[in-house]
Structure formats: structure tokens, C-alpha cells
Steps between C-alpha positions, in 0.01 A plus 500: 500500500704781726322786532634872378679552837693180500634582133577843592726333781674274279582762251640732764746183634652472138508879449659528812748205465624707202533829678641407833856406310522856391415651821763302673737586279477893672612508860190463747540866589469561152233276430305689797540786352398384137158301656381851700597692160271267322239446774460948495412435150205277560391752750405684176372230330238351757309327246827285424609389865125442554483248198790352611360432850228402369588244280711283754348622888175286575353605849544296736314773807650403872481674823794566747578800722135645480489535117371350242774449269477387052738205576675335741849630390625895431730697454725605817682841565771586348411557103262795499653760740704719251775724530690603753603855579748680766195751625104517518552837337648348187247235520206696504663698162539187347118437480383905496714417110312234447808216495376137529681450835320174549494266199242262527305617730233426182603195323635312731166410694376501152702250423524292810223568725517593885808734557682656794608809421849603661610493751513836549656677814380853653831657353629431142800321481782419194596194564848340483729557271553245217556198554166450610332170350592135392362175404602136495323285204617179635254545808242753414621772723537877529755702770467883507594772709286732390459658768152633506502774201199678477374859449327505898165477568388842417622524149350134441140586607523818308584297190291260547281772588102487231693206312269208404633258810435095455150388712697312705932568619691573806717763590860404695639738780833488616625596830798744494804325473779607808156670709500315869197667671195322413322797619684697171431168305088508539490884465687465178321192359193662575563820335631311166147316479347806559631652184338197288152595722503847432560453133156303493711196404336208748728157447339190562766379767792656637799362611763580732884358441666468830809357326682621181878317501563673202526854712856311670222585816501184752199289403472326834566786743243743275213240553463597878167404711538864619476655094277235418264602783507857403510550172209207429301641717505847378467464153214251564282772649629705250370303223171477625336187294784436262691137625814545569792248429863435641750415350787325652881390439596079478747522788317546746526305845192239605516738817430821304286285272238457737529786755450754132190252411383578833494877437373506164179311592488746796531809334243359215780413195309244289793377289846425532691513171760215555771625388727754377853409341793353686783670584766396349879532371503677183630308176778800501572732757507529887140506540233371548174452255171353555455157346183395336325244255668143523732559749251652736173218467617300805577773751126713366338131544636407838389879642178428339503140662585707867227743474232247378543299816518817784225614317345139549621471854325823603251560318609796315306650260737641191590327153806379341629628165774292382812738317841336422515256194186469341601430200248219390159385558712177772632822719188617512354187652766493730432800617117439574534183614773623748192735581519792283219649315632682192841596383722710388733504219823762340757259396260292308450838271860465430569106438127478329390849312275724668158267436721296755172495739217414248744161463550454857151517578380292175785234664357503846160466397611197328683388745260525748235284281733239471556471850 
């Protein structure tokens, strides 16, 4: 007989089969917009996205990058990070009103477990201008060119500020887009996680994002040993005994591969999020947006495959945290048996509801006892 859990799950797939239709019907920017209107609405009704999560997320506890973690697959950056806003000034107003300038920040770990918040950068930014987001159903995939919107550290911490926070979620720092000197890079990292510090608000992880393709920035060239060294290294003494993560873009070289796996183990990193989206022509337009879901798997799997064996060849001491197509409980595997040990997922909220990571996980498990 399937227990309570396992019917919740198969109620959600139908419910969900009947939704998505609608939903794609709406442009994707559209249907962003819709899904954060809806998910600031369950912030007020905790009690709902908790029975939600409830009913379909079994725990399935796993350890990677010094933290215990609910299950072996979360939500990545990108979804909770709110508005964005031309000035900290305006920012700051924002929350001194009392505007929700960060929907979900409640019911999305609510709904599906471990979250990274962001990413959020010392300075808020706007964004790009519209068009900004697409998807492809025939392959599962997402391309946006977001380009980091968020209201800046400081206004994030002070909304976030006395809130009731999950037990267990991350918080994503970007570097500043267009900034060279990594000197200017570490002061101004460091000074954004100090804002979350200050405000009493202690994450579980944090993670750095070396590489944001949806900025138009150059993903390779901003993933330097030289900012790398610096910027690791100071916000690990800066964080004290809080882990702190990396994330990294899919195109990078097997040189830079394992000269920056060198200098996170050095400097103390103990995971390497592998990886952020992939540059990429836009659908329309002259520029470029950052591929993800389908289209990305491979490239996210073969970085993962890369840093699993320099990590093997010298002993390094960091974990893996697959991020590019993990849309199903058989990416998943991939991913750890490529040497990853957890995930993370955003296009699966798109393509499969935003319970998308109870079902992943209730897939790998199975998975994983059948093989």
C-alpha cells in the first residue's frame, strides 16, 4: 500500500499535468512573473506551502560541502533574490515600507527544502531590459539574460532581517560584474556578507559565483586564478565556521579546471557548485543568454566529471554539487556517479511545478535501489 507521501506525489503529477498547459500558454517572462506573484502569497500562508512540502518531500539527509543537508537535491540561485533596483537608497525604502521585495524567501524552502538565496551582489542592480527569459519544451531547457537583478546585499539582509529563516539554506554572492581588481572584488564580497552577519541572519553555506553569462561579462576571463585566490580566501576568513561554496561556469578550460581546484582546496573552499548556465546566442537578439536545463546536462556533467578526477588525482579535499539539467531522479545519478554529492535544480521548477525536487529526489532514491 503507498504510503501518504507517495499519494501526495502522484496527485501533484496530475494536478500539475493540468496546470503546466496554462502556464505555457503566457510567455516564460510572464510565467516568471505569475509563479513569484503566487509564491509571495504562500509567504503569507506558511501553513499551506508547508503542507504542500510536506505531503510529497520525504528526507532523504546527505552531507556535501560541510553541511548537513534534508536531501540530496535543492534549489539553486536564481528564484529567491527579488527585485532589482537602480540605487541602495531606493532599496533600503523599499523594505523601511514594508514591500515584499523578495517573494519566497518563505514558501519556497517551505515548499522545496534546502534553498540558495540570490545571488545577491554588494550593489543592487535592475537587470536587463525585457527580453530577458525563454524556454524550449522539446528539451527541457531555460535561456535568460537576466542579468543578476537584485535589491544588493544590504537591502536583502535588512529584509530578511528577524524573519523566520529555513534551519537549513545558502546564501549566493555575486562578484561585480565589469570590476577587474580582485583586491576590489574580496573587499566588496566581503562587505555584502557582512550585511547578512550583522543582521544576525547566519546561512548555513555561502556561495560565491565567479561566473554569471547572463551579465554579457566574459565567463572564462572572470574565473581568474588571481580572483579566485583572493576573493576565496577572504571571504573564507571572513565567514569564520560557515562552509563556503563556489560556483563555477561550464566553459571552462581543463587548464583552468584544475589550476582553480588547486586554489579552492588551498584557500579552504569545500564545494564547487558545477555549474552555472552556458553562454549562449539568444533565441532573438544580438546577445547572448545563459543556457540551462536540457541543453546544459552534458557540459555541467563533463565539468563535474573534470573536477572529480583533479580532485582524485591530488587529493583535494572539496565536494561536488552537480547544477545544469537535473531534471529527474536519472540526472541526478549521473551526476553522483560522475562524483557529485547533491544537486541543484531551477529549470526543473519550470518544466515540473515547484515540488519539482521532492520528485527528483523520490526518483533518485528509487533509482538508486534499483541499481
Amino acid at each position: 500500500m503507498p504510503d501518504l507521501r507517495s499519494v501526495g506525489r502522484l496527485v501533484y503529477r496530475a494536478g500539475y499535468a493540468l496546470v503546466r498547459p496554462l502556464l505555457f500558454r503566457q510567455t516564460p517572462e510572464d510565467a516568471h512573473t505569475s509563479a513569484l506573484r503566487v509564491l509571495g502569497v504562500l509567504d503569507r500562508l506558511p501553513w499551506l506551502a508547508g503542507l504542500m512540502g510536506w505531503l510529497t518531500r520525504t528526507p532523504q539527509t546527505t552531507r556535501a560541502g560541510g553541511v548537513n543537508l534534508p536531501s540530496p537535491v535543492m534549489v539553486a540561485a536564481g528564484l529567491v533574490k527579488g527585485r532589482g533596483f537602480s540605487d541602495e537608497a531606493a532599496a533600503l525604502a523599499a523594505v523601511k515600507s514594508g514591500a515584499q521585495i523578495i517573494p519566497g524567501w518563505r514558501s519556497v524552502p517551505l515548499l522545496c527544502g534546502a534553498v540558495e538565496f540570490g545571488s545577491f551582489t554588494r550593489w543592487p542592480r535592475r537587470g536587463n531590459e525585457s527580453p530577458v527569459l525563454w524556454r524550449d519544451v522539446a528539451t527541457r531547457s531555460t535561456q535568460n539574460r537576466i542579468g543578476l537583478k537584485n535589491p544588493g546585499a544590504a537591502a536583502a539582509a535588512a529584509f530578511l532581517k528577524d524573519k523566520p529563516l529555513p534551519p537549513v539554506f545558502g546564501i549566493s554572492l555575486a562578484t561585480t560584474p565589469g570590476v577587474d581588481d580582485p583586491n576590489q572584488q574580496g573587499a566588496e564580497v566581503v562587505e555584502a556578507v557582512g550585511f547578512f552577519l550583522a543582521a544576525g541572519i547566519k546561512p548555513t553555506w555561502v556561495t560565491l559565483n565567479l561566473s554569471c553569462p547572463n551579465t554579457e561579462a566574459d565567463p572564462q576571463g572572470a574565473q581568474s586564478e588571481a580572483l579566485a585566490q583572493v576573493v576565496c580566501a577572504a571571504l573564507v576568513e571572513a565567514l569564520g565556521d560557515i562552509p563556503l561554496w563556489v560556483k563555477v561556469g561550464p566553459d571552462l578550460s581543463a587548464a583552468q579546471i584544475r589550476v582553480l581546484a588547486q586554489v579552492f582546496d588551498s584557500v579552504g573552499v569545500q564545494a564547487v557548485v558545477a555549474t552555472n548556465t552556458l553562454g549562449a546566442p539568444a533565441p532573438v537578439g544580438s546577445f547572448n543568454a545563459g543556457l540551462a536545463g536540457g541543453r546544459l546536462f552534458a557540459h555541467a556533467l563533463a565539468v563535474v566529471r573534470q573536477l572529480a578526477g583533479v580532485r582524485a588525482e591530488f587529493g583535494l579535499r572539496f565536494d561536488i554539487i552537480g547544477c545544469g539539467g537535473g531534471l529527474d531522479g536519472a540526472a541526478v545519478s549521473a551526476y553522483t556517479g560522475a562524483g557529485a554529492q547533491a544537486v541543484q535544480v531551477w529549470s526543473a521548477l519550470v518544466f515540473r511545478g515547484p515540488l519539482a525536487p521532492a520528485l527528483i529526489a523520490a526518483e533518485y532514491a528509487a533509482h538508486s535501489k534499483h541499481n
